[in-house]
N, C-alpha and C positions, 0 to 999 in steps of 0.2 A: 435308613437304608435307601438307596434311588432303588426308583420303580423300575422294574424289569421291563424292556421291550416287548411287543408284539412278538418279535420272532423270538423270542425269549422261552415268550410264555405256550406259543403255539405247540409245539410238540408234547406240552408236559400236560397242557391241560385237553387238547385236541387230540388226543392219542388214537393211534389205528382202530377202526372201527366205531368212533364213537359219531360219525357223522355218515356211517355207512348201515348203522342198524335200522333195517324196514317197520320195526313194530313201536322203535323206541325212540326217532327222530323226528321231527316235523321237519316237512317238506321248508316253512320259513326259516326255520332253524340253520339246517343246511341251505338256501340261497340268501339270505343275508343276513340273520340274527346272531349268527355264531361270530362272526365278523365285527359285527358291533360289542358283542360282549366282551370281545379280547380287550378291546378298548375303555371298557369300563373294571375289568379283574386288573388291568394295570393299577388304579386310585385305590384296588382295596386289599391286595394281596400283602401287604406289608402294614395295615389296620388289625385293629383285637374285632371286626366284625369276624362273625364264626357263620359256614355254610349255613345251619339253624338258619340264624339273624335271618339272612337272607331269603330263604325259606317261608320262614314266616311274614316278610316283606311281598311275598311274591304272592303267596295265600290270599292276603289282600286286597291288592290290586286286581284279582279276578273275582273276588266277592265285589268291588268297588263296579265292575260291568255293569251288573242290574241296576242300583239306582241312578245310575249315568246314563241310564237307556230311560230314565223315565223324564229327564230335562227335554221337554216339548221342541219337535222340530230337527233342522239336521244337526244340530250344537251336541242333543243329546248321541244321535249315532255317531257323531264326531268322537264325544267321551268314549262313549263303548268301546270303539277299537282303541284307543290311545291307551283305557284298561288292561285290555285283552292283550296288546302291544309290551305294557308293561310288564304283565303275566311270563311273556314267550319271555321276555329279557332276563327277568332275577328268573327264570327258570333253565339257564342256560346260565347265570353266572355263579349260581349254587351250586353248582356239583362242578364247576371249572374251580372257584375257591377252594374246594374240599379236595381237588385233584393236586391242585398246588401244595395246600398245607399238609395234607395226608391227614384231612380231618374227616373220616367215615362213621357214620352213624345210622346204627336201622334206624331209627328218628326220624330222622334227615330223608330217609329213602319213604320211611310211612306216612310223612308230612308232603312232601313231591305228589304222592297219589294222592293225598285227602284234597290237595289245590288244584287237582287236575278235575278231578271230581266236582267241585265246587266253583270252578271256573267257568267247567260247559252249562253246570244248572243256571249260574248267575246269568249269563247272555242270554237262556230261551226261556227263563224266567223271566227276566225284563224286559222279552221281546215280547213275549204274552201282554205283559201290563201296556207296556206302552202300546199295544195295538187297540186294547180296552180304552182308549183314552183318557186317563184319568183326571186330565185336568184339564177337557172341554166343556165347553157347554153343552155339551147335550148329558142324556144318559150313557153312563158308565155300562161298556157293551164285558161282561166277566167271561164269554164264555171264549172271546181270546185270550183272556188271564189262564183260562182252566186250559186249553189247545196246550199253549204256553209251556205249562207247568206240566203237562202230558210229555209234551218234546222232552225237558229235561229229564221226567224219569225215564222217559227210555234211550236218553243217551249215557244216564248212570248206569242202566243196568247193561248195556252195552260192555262198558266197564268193566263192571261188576261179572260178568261173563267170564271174562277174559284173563281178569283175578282169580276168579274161582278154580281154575284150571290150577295153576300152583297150590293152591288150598287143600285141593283134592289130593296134588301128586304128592304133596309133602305129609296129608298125612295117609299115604299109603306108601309110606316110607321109597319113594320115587324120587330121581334126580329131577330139577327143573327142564323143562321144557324145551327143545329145540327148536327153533324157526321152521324147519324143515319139516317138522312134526304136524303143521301148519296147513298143508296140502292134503287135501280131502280125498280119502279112499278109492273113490269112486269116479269116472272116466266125468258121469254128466253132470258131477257138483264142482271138481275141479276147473270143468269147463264154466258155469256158471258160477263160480268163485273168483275167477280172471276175466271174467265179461263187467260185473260189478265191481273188480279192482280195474277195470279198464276206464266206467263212467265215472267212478268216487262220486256216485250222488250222495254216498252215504259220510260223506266226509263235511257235509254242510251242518249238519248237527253239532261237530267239534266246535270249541270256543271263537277260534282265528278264524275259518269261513262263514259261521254264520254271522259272526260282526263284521264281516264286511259284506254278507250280501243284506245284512239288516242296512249299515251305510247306502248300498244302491239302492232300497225300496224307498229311503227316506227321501232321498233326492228325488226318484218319482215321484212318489207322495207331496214332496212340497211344490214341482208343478201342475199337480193336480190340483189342491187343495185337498185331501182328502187323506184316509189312510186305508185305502184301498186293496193297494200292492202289499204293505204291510201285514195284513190280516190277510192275504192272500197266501204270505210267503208265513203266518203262523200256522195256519192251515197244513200248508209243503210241509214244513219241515216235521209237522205232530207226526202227518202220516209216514215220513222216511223213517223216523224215528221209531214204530212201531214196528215196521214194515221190517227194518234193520234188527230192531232189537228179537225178533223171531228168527229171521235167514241166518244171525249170528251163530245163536245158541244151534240150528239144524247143522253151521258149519262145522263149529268144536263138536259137534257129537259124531259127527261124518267122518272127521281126521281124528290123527295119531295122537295127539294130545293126550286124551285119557289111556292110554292103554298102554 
């Protein structure tokens, strides 16, 4: 069968709304990853690969972040995002396959979050290690390992938040969730809910910005000598990460969501 065009493919698999949802798009996604993946669903959509496949391709390549973060120097935070990169890619050509084929599967939908989950740990997991340096010569410093691995769970449980909300409403026999449900009851949390959607500091703890601002500290760091900025920016992120993973949970309890 010839491979379907771009414009072909565009409508069937880009359908209204799916590059306009605020909870459920990456900002990369929409300005250029979705673009690139038309161009790669054209090689596959007439292949026996199945969303799954892909899925679990994509799984990978955001577990593959962490020990790519640990190759000493900027080669290593080079790997990291080209991971992380790869991550955004089969994560936007897996549910564009499945739109084509009409191959749907909770599987498919349960596998998506368990790589999303496992994406952002692998990056602030690896960023912990490699700031511990572990394969200088000096002493091995763990307690950026431990910072590290502090960021990642509290950007699982960020998640983990945010899931639970469905959890709750489904078994209280509740429809899911509306976006608009989303806005917090009250005059001076919704003001300070759009003040913090205004900076997105909290959006460096996600897999895609913190591999690239791990990338900028590396380049400091290598005209330094040192890894200074790094252990700087593992510090930043533990605390956003904490800091996030409390204002989160104060948000969902303040808005409509549960009720």
């Amino acid at each position: 069968m010839p491979k379907p065009s771009v414009a072909e493919l565009r409508p069937v698999v880009h359908p209204p709304g799916v590059k306009d949802r605020r909870s459920g798009e990456h900002w990369a996604g929409r300005l250029y990853m979705r673009e690139v993946s038309l161009r790669i669903d054209r090689h596959l959509v007439n292949t026996k690969v199945t969303p799954n496949q892909l899925t679990y391709v994509m799984t990978v390549a955001g577990a593959l972040a962490a020990p790519a973060l640990l190759v000493p120097g900027i080669w290593g935070a080079v790997l990291g995002v080209v991971m992380v990169q790869l991550y955004l890619l089969f994560d936007c050509v897996d549910g564009e396959i499945a739109r084509w084929k009409k191959q749907y599967s909770m599987s498919g939908v349960y596998l998506d979050r368990v790589a999303a989950y496992l994406c952002d740990a692998a990056v602030l997991v690896g960023f912990g290690l490699r700031a511990a340096d572990l394969w200088g010569g000096g002493r091995i410093d763990w307690l950026w390992a431990f910072l590290g691995t502090l960021a990642a769970l509290g950007a699982i449980l960020i998640k983990a938040e945010t899931d639970l909300v469905g959890v709750a409403r489904h078994q209280q026999g509740m429809a899911p969730v509306k976006e608009s449900a989303a806005e917090p009851r009250s005059s001076g949390m919704a003001l300070a809910r759009k003040a913090a959607a205004a900076l997105k500091f909290h959006r460096l703890v996600l897999g895609v910005e913190a591999s690239l601002l791990i990338l900028a500290l590396a380049i400091v760091d290598s005209v330094r000598g040192d890894l200074f900025f790094s252990r700087l920016g593992v510090a930043v992120l533990a605390g956003i990460a904490l800091l996030q993973t409390v204002l989160h949970l104060v948000s969902i309890l303040a808005s409509s969501r549960l009720k």
